[in-house]
VEXDREN-2710 file (C-alpha; in Angstrom, 1 decimal):
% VEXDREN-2710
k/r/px/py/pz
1/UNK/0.0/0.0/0.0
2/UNK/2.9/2.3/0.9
3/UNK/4.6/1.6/-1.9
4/UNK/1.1/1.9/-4.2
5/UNK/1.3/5.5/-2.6
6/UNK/4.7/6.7/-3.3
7/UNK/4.5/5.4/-6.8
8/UNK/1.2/8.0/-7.0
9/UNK/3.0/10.8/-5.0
10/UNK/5.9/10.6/-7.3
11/UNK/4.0/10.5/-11.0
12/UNK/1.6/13.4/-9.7
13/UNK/4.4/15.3/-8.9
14/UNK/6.8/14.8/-12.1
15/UNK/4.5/14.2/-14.6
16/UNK/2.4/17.8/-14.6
17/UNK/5.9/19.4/-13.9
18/UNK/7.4/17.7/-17.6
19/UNK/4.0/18.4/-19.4
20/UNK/4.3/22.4/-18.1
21/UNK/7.3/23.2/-19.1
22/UNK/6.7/21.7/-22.6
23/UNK/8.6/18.4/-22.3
24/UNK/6.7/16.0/-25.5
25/UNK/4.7/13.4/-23.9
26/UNK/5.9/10.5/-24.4
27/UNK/9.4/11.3/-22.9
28/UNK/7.4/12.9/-19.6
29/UNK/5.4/9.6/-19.5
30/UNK/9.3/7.6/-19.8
31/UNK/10.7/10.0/-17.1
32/UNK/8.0/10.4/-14.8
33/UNK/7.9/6.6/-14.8
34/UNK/11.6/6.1/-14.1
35/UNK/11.3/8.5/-11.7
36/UNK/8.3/6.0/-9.6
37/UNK/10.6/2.6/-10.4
38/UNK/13.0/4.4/-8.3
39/UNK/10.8/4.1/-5.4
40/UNK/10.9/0.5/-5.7
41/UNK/14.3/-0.5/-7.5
42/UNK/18.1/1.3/-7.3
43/UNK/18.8/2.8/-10.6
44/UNK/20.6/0.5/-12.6
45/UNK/18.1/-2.4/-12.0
46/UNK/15.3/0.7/-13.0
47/UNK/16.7/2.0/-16.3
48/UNK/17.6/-2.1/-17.2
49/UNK/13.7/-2.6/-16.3
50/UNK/13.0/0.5/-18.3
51/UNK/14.6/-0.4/-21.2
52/UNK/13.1/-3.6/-21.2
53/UNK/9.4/-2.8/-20.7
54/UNK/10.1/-0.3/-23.4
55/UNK/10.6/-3.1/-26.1
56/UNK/8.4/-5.3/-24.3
57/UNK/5.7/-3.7/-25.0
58/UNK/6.1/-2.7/-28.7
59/UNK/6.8/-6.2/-29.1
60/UNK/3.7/-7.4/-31.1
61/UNK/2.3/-9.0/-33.9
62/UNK/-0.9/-7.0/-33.4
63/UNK/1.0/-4.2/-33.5
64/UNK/2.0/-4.1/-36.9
65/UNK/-1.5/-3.0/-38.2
66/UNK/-0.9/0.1/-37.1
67/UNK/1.8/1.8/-39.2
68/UNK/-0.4/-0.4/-42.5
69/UNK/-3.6/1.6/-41.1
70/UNK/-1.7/4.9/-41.0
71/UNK/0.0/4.5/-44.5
72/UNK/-3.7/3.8/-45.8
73/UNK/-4.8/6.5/-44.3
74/UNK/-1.8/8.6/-45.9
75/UNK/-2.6/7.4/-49.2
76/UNK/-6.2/8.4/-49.3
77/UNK/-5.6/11.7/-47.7
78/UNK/-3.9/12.5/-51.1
79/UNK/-5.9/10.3/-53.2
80/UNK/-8.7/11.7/-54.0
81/UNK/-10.9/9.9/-52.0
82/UNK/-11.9/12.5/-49.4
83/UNK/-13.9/14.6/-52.1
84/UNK/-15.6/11.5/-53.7
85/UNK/-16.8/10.9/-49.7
86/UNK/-18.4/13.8/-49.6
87/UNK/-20.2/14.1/-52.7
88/UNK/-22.0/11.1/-51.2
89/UNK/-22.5/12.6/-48.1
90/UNK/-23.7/15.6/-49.5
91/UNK/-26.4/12.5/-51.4
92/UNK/-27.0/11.3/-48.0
93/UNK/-27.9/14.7/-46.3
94/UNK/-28.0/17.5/-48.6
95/UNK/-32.0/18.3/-48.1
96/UNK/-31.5/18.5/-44.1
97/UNK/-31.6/22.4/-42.6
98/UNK/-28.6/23.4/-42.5
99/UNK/-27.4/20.7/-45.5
100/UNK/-23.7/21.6/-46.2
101/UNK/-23.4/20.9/-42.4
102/UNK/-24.6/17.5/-42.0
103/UNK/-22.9/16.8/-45.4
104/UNK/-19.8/17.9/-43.3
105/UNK/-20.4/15.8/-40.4
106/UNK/-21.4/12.8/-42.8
107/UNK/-18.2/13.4/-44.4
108/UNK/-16.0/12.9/-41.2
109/UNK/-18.1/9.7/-40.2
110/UNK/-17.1/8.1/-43.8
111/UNK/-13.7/9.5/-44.8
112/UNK/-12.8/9.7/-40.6
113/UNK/-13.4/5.5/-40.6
114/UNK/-11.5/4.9/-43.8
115/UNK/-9.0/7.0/-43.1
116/UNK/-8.7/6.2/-39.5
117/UNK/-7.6/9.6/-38.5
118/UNK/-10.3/12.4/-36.9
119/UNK/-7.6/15.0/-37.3
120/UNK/-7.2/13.9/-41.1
121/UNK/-10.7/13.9/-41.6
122/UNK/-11.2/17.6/-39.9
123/UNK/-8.5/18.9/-42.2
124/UNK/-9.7/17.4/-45.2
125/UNK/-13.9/17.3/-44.9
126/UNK/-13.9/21.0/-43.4
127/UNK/-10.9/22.6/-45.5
128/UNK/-13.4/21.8/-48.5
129/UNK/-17.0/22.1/-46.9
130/UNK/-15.7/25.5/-45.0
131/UNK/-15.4/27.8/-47.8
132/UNK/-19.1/26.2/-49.1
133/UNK/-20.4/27.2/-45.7
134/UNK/-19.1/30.1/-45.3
135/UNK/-20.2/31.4/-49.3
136/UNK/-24.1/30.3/-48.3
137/UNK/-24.2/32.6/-45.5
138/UNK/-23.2/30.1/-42.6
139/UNK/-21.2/31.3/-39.5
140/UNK/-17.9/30.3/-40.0
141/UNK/-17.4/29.3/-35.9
142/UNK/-20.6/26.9/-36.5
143/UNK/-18.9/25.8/-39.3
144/UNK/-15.6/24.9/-37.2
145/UNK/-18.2/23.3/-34.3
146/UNK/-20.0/21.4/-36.0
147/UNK/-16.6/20.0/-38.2
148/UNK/-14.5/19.5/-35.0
149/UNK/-17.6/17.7/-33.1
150/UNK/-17.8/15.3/-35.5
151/UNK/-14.2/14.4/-36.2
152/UNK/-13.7/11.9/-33.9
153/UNK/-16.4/9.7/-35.5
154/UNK/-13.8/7.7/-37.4
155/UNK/-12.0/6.5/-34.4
156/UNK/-15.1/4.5/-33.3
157/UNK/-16.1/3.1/-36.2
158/UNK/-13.6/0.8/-37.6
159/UNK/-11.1/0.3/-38.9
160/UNK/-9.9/1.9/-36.0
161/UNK/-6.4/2.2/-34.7
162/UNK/-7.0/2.7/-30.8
163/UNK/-9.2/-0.1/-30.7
164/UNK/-6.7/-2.0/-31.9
165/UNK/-4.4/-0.5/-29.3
166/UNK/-6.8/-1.2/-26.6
167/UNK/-7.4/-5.0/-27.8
168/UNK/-3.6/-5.3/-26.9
169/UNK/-3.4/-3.5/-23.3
170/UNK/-6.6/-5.3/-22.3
171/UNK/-4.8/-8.3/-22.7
172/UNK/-6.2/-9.8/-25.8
173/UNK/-9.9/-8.5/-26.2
174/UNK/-11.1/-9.5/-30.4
175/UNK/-10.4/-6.9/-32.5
176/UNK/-12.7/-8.5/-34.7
177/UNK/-15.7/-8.1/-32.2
178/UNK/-14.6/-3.9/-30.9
179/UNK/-14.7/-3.3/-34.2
180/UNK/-17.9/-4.5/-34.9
181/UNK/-19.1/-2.7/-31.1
182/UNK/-17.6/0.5/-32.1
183/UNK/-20.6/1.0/-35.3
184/UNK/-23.2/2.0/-33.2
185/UNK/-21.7/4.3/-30.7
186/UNK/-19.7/5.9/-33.7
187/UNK/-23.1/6.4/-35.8
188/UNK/-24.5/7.9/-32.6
189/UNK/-21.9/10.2/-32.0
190/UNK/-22.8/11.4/-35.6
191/UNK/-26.1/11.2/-35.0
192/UNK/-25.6/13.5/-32.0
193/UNK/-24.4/16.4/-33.9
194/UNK/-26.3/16.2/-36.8
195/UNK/-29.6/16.9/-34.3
196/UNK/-27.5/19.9/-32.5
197/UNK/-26.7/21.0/-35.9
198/UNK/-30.3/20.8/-37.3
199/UNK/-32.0/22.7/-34.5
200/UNK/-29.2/25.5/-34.8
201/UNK/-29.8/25.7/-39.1
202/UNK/-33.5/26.1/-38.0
203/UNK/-32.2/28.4/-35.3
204/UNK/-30.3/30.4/-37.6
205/UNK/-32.4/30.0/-41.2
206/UNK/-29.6/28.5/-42.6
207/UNK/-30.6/27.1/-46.2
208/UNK/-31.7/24.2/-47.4
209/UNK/-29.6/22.7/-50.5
210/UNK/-32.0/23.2/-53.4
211/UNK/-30.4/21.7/-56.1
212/UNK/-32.6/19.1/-58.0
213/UNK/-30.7/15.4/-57.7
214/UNK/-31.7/13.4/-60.8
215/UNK/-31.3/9.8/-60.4
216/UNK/-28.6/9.5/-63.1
217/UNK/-26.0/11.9/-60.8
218/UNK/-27.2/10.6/-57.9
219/UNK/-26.3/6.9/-59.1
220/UNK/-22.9/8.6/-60.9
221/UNK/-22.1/9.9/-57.2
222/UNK/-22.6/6.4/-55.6
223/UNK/-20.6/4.9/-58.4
224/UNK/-18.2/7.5/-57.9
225/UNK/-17.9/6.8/-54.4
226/UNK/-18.2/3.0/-53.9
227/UNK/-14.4/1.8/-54.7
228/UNK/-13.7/3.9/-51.5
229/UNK/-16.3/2.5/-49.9
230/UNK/-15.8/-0.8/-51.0
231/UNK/-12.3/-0.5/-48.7
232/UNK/-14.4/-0.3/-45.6
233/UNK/-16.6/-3.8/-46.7
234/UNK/-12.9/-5.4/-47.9
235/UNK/-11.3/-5.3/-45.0
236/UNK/-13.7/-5.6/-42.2
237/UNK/-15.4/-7.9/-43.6
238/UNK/-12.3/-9.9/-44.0
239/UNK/-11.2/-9.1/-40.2
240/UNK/-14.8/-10.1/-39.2
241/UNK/-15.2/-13.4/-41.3
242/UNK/-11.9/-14.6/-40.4
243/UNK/-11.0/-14.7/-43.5
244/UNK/-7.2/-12.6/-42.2
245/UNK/-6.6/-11.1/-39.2
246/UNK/-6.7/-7.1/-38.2
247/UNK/-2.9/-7.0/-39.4
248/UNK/-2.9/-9.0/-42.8
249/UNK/-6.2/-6.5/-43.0
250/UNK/-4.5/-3.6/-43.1
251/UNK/-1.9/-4.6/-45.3
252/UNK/-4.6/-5.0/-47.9
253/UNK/-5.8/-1.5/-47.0
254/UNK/-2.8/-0.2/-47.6
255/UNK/-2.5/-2.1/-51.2
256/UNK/-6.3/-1.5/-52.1
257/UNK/-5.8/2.5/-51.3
258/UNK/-2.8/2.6/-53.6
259/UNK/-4.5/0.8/-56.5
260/UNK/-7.2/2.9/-55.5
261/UNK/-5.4/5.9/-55.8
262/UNK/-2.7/5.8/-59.0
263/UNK/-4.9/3.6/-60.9
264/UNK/-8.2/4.4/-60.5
265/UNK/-8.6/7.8/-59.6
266/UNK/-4.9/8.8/-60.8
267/UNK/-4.6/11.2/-57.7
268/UNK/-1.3/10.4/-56.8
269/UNK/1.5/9.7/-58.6
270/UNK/5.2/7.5/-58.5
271/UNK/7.0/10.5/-57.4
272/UNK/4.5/10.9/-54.4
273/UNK/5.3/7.6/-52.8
274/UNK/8.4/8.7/-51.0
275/UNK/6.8/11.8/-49.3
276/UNK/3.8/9.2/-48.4
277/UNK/6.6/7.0/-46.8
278/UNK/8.2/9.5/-44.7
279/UNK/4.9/11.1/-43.4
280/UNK/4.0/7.2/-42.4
281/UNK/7.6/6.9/-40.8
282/UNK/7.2/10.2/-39.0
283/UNK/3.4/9.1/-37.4
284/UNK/4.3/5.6/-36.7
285/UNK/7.8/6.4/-34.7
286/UNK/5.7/9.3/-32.6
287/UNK/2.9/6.2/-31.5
288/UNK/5.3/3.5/-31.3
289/UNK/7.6/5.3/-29.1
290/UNK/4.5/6.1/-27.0
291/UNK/3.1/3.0/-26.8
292/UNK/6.4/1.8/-25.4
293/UNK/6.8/5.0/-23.3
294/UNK/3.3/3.8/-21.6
295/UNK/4.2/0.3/-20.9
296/UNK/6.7/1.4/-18.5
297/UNK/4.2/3.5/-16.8
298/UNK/1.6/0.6/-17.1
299/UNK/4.5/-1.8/-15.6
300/UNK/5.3/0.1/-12.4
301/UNK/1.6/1.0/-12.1
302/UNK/1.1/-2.9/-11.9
303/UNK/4.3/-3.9/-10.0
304/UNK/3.5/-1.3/-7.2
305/UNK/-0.5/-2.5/-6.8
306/UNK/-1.7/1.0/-7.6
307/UNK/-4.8/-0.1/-9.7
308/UNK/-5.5/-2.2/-6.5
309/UNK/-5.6/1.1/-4.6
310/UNK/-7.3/2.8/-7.0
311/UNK/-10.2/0.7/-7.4
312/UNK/-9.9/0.2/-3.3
313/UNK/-10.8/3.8/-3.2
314/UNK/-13.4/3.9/-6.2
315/UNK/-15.2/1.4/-4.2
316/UNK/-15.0/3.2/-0.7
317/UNK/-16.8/5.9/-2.5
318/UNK/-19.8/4.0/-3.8
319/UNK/-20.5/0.6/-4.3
320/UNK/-23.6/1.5/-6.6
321/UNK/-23.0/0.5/-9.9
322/UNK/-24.4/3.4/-12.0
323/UNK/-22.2/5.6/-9.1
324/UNK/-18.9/3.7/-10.4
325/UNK/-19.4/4.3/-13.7
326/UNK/-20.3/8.0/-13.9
327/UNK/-17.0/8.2/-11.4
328/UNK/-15.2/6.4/-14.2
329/UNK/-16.2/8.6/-16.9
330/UNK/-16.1/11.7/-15.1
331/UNK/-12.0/10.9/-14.2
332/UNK/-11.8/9.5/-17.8
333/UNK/-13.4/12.7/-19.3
334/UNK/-10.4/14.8/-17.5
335/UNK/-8.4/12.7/-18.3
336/UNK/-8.9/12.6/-21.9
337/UNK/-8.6/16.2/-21.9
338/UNK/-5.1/16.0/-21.0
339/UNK/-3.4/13.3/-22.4
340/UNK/-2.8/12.1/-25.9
341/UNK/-5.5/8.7/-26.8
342/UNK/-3.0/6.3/-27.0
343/UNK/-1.0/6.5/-23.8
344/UNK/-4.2/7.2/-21.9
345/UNK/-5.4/3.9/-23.5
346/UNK/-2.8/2.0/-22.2
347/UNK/-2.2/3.4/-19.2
348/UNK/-6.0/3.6/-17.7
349/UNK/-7.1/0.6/-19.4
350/UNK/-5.5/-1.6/-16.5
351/UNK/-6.4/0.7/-13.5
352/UNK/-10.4/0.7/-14.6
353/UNK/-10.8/-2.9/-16.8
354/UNK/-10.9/-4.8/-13.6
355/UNK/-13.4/-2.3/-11.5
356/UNK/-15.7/-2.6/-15.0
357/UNK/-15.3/-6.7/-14.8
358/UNK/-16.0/-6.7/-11.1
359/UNK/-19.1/-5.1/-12.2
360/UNK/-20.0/-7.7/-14.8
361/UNK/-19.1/-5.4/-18.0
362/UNK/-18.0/-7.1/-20.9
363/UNK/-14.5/-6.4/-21.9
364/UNK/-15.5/-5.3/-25.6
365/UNK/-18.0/-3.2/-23.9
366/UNK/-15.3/-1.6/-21.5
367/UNK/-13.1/-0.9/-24.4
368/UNK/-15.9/1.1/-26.5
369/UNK/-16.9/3.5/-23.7
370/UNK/-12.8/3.9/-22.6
371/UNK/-11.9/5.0/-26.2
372/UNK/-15.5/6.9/-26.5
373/UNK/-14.6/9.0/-23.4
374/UNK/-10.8/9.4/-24.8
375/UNK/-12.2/10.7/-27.9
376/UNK/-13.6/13.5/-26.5
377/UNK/-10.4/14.9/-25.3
378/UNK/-9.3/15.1/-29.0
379/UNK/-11.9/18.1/-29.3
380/UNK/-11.4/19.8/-25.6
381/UNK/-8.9/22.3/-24.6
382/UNK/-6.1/22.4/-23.8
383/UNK/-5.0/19.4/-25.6
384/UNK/-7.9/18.9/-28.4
385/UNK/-5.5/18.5/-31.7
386/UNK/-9.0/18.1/-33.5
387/UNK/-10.0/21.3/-31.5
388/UNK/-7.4/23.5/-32.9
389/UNK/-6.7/21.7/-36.2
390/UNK/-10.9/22.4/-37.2
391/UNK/-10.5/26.5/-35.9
392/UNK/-7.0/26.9/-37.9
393/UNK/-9.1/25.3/-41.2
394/UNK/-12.2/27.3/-40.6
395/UNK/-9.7/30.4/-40.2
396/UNK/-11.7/31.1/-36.6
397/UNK/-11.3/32.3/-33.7
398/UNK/-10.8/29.4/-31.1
399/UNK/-12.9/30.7/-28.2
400/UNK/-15.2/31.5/-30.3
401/UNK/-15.3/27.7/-31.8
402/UNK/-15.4/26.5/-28.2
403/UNK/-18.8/28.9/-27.5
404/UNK/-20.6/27.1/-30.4
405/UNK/-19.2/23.7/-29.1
406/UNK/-20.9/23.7/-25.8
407/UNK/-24.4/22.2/-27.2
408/UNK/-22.2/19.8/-29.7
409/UNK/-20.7/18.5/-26.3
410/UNK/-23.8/18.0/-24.6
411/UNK/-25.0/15.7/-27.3
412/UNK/-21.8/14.1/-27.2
413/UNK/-22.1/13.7/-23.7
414/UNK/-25.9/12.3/-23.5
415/UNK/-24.7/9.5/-26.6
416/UNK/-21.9/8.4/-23.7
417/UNK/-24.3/8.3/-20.9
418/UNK/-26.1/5.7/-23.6
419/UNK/-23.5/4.1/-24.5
420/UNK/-22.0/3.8/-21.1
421/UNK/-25.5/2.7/-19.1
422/UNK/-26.8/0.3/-22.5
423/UNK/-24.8/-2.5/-23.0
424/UNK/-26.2/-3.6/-26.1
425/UNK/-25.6/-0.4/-28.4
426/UNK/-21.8/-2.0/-28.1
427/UNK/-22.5/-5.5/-28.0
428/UNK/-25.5/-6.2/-30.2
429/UNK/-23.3/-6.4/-33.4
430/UNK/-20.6/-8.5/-31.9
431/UNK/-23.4/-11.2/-30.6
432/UNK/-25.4/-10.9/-33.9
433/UNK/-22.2/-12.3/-35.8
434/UNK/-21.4/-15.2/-33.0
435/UNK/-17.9/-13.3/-32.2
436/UNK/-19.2/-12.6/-28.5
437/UNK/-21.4/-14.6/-25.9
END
């Protein structure tokens, strides 16, 4: 217990310190750790342990889909594919209130899953539905909001590179079976803002898209649009049916994109193919490194019994089930808002996981309303990438973005409350194709 305590004392007193003065966060998260073995180990058997978990933990076969995810995602960020997405969304829900913003937030739900990437998605569905918006009399800060609250979308519904991050530090949860969980609650989400973002068009008179949709351009948009979509049915469907696994999955992403994109579309060319490399290098050294930076937290976490102690106190608090869980959201919230998805993934997931189970939540379940709450923190301040990324595209001012994201968040917040308290909006899809009990 003592020990638990130190190890707490020590991290809550380095780790703010490192993230203050502007230290990156995966080196605070490998310093600050260090910095609690010492409580339990001299320094050369800590730096040996270290070094080891370090490794350890990047040490996976699972792993490997993610740099094939991100260079898939790199290739259709430049192939073309982002505007074909949206000229379906636009198909989808162009005669809403308010159209080019639910086209917008259709946009990210499509091109955010394909592409894996809500900050990619921002970038590329708002820098091209912003402009629009803005040109049909739309304020540009709604604009931003309802761009930004969407975003995140993509990292629910698969394929999906945290779940496949949590799959590994919850010790072997399907990825097969979150990805099929993480459909509903990602739809939702979307779902969410498009009703925030119809009542403010009506609000504001915003117009509706009047542009007659024969069926000929309507079926030429679908056409248009289906090889991209056609990537989503490949590859889960393959991951679901067994047919590969989440890793051999993404590798055929990768290869389908790049067909997809030189061949088909002829968006991106030999010469591009280096740059795309790079930029893949560059994204997948940052998450590696922090995926091993976490496993030494998650290791002396572990070794010292602090998730013990932290689901000891938890407990002392309430034990009323619905209490728990709003305590574990409410912590998971703040924590989301300060910390970067993937190390919060891997270093909460084995402090809460075991309160959850003691509670008789399903691990796949667990994993969808851990990465749900994470999300979130992608479009708070002060750490929100999404959140600045969307107000730098919209050209707006940020605190004015964050005015017209308070009812955006509430939705967001009421779909996690489902999510959260309804086990079967995650689990429904998983049972319906046998890969759950």
């Amino acid at each position: 217990m003592d020990l638990a305590i130190q190890t707490c004392l020590v991290l809550l007193a380095v780790f703010p310190i490192l993230l203050l003065i502007g230290i990156p966060i995966a080196i605070t998260i490998s310093i600050s750790s260090v910095a609690a073995i010492l409580t339990a180990l001299p320094w050369e058997n800590a730096v040996f342990t270290a070094s080891q978990r370090i490794f350890t933990g990047i040490n996976s076969f699972s792993l490997l889909a993610i740099p094939f995810f991100i260079l898939a995602g790199i290739i259709m960020n430049n192939g073309g594919i982002a505007i074909r997405l949206i000229n379906f969304a636009n198909l989808l829900a162009g005669r809403l209130p308010g159209s080019l913003a639910h086209t917008n937030i259709v946009g990210n739900m499509l091109f955010g899953s394909v592409s894996g990437s809500s900050v990619a998605a921002c970038a590329a569905v708002g820098g091209t539905l912003g402009p629009l918006q803005e040109k049909a009399g739309y304020d540009k800060h709604f604009s931003a909001a309802a761009n930004v609250a969407s975003a995140p979308t993509g990292l629910l519904i698969p394929p999906s590179n945290s779940l496949i991050i949590y799959a590994l530090a919850s010790g072997g949860t399907s990825v097969g079976a979150l990805f099929m969980a993480g459909y509903i609650p990602g739809i939702l989400w979307g779902l969410g803002t498009m009703i925030v973002a119809y009542i403010l068009a009506k609000k504001n008179n915003y117009k509706v898209n009047q542009d007659k949709i024969t069926f000929s351009s309507a079926l030429k948009v679908f056409l248009d649009a289906l090889p991209s979509l056609s990537l989503i049915i490949i590859v889960i469907g393959g991951i679901v049916g067994g047919v590969f696994t989440a890793t051999e999955g993404a590798a055929i992403a990768v290869v389908y994109a790049l067909l997809l994109s030189m061949f088909l579309y002829k968006s991106i060319k030999l010469r591009d193919i280096p740059s795309i490399l790079l930029q893949s290098v560059d994204m997948t050294a940052i998450i590696v490194f922090l995926i091993g930076a976490s496993s030494i937290m998650s290791w002396i976490l572990a070794f010292t019994n602090v998730p013990t102690v932290i689901t000891n106190l938890i407990l002392s608090v309430s034990s009323n089930k619905i209490v728990v869980f709003l305590i574990m959201n409410a912590l998971l919230l703040i924590v989301g808002t300060f910390m970067d998805l993937t190390p919060a993934i891997l270093i909460f997931t084995p402090i809460f996981l075991p309160i959850a189970k003691s509670f008789g939540m399903d691990t796949v379940h667990f994993g969808i309303m851990l990465v749900f709450n994470l999300c979130i923190g992608n479009i708070t301040p002060p750490v929100g990438n999404t959140l600045f990324v969307g107000a730098r595209v919209a050209k707006a001012k940020l605190e004015e973005v964050i005015k017209h994201m308070l009812p955006f968040y509430i939705a967001i917040i009421i779909v996690l409350m489902f999510v959260t308290f309804i086990p079967g909006l995650s689990l429904y899809l998983p049972k319906l194709m046998g890969m759950i009990k």
